[in-house]
N, C-alpha and C positions, 0 to 999 in steps of 0.2 A: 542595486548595483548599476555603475554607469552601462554595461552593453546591457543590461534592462530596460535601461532608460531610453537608449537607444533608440530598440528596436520596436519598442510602445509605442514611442513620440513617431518612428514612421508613419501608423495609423490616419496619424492625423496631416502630417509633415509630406507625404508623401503626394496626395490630391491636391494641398494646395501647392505644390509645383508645379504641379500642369495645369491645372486647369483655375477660372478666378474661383475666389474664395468660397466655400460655399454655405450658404445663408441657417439651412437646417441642416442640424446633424443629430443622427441617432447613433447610440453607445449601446450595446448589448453585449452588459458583464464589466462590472466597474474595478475589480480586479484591488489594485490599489492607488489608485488614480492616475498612472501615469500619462495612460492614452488619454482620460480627458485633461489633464493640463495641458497636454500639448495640443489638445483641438481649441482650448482656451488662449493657447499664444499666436497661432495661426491666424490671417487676418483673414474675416468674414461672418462667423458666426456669429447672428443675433439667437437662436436659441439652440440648444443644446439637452438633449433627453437621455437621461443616462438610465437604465433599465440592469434591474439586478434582483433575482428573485430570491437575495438574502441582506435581511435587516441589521443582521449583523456585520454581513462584511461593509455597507455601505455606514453603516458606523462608526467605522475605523479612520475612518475619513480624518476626521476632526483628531485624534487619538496621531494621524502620521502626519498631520498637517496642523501641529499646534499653534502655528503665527500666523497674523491677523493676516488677510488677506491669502493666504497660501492652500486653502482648503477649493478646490475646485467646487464641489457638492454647496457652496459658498457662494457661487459667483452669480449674480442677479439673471444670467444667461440661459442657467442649469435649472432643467425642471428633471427631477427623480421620481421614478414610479418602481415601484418595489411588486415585481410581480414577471412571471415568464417572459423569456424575449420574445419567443415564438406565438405566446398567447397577444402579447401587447403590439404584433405585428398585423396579426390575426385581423384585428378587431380597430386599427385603427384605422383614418380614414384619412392621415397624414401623409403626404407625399417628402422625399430627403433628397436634398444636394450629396450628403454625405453617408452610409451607414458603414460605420466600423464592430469588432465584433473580438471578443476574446474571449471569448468563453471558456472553461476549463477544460481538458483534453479530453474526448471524446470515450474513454473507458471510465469515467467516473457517472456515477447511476443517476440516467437519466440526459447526461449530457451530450449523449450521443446521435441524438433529435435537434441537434443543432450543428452539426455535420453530413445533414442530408442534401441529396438533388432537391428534394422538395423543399428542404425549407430553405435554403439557396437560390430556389424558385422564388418566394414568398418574398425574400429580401430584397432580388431584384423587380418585380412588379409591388415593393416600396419605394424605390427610388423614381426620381422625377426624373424625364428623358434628357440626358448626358449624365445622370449622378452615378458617384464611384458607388464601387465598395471595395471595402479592406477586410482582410481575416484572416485570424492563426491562425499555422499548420503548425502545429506543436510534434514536429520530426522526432527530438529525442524521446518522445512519450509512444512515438508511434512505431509497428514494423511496418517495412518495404510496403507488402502490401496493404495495409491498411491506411500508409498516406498517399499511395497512388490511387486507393477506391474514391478518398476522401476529392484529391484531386482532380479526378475523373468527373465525380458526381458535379463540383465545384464549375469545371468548365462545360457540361452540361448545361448549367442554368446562366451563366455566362458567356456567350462563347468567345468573346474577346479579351477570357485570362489570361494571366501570367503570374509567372511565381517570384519572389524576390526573397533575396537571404537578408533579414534583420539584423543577428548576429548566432552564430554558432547556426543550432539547426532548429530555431527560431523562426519560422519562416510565413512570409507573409502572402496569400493570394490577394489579387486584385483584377476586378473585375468593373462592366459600367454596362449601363443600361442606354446607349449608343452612344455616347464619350466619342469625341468625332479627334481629338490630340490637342497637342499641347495648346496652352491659352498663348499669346504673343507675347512676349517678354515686356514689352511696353505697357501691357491689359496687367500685369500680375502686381 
């Protein structure tokens, strides 16, 4: 749907407003592409890691992006690793301009190790100093208190979040690893 499209493409649309483009970007939770096309139209990315610990939904790819050149998982940029976000954080030794993050809403089994302070922790001591980060807050899946715990724990490991409405209650936090404001309109 277009406020789908939306509010995905913020992910990516949103850091390169402010700040210049940013060169690595990691994806955890590939969803069905929409946040990475939009980290693919954004200027800056040379590479791009899209991280999804199912083979089947990054399959689909090709299946919702039948025409030549429209498949992000496609673009020479895109390197895919089919395996936990949280494990392929872990262990890697990569530092990001950019980490965005969709993962599926935090009652579904298992996915709820990706709406922790700690692994919020983890994300931000991924990023390289000024890199953002972007990430649902999937409101309608959540009660009150469970997306204020969520938000809590978030600005915790952050502490220069804030919250942004995507669309409906779609909602995005964002956070930086000391992101010092906006880039000059002339630098962008």
């Amino acid at each position: 749907s277009w406020a789908s499209r939306r509010y995905l493409g913020l992910y990516g649309w949103w850091p390169a407003a402010v700040s210049p483009g940013p060169k690595d970007v990691l994806l955890v939770s590939y969803g069905v592409g929409n946040t990475a096309r939009s980290l693919l139209e954004i200027e800056g990315p040379e590479r791009v890691d899209v991280v999804d610990i199912s083979e089947e939904i990054l399959g689909l790819s090709e299946v919702l992006y039948p025409e030549p050149g429209q498949d992000p998982l496609q673009d020479p940029r895109v390197r895919v690793h089919v395996e936990d976000g949280r494990y392929f954080l872990q262990t890697t030794p990569r530092r990001f301009d950019l980490i965005t993050g969709e993962p599926p809403p935090p009652k579904y089994a298992g996915v709820v190790n990706l709406y922790t302070r700690e692994y919020f922790e983890l994300v931000r001591s991924r990023l390289r100093p000024g890199g953002i980060n972007t990430y649902w807050l999937p409101v309608h899946d959540l009660g009150e208190r469970d997306a204020k715990t969520i938000t809590r724990a978030y600005c915790d490991a952050f502490p220069d979040c804030s919250l942004w409405t995507g669309s409906g209650l779609d909602w995005m936090l964002v956070g930086s690893r000391g992101w010092e404001g906006p880039a000059e309109e002339d630098g962008l």
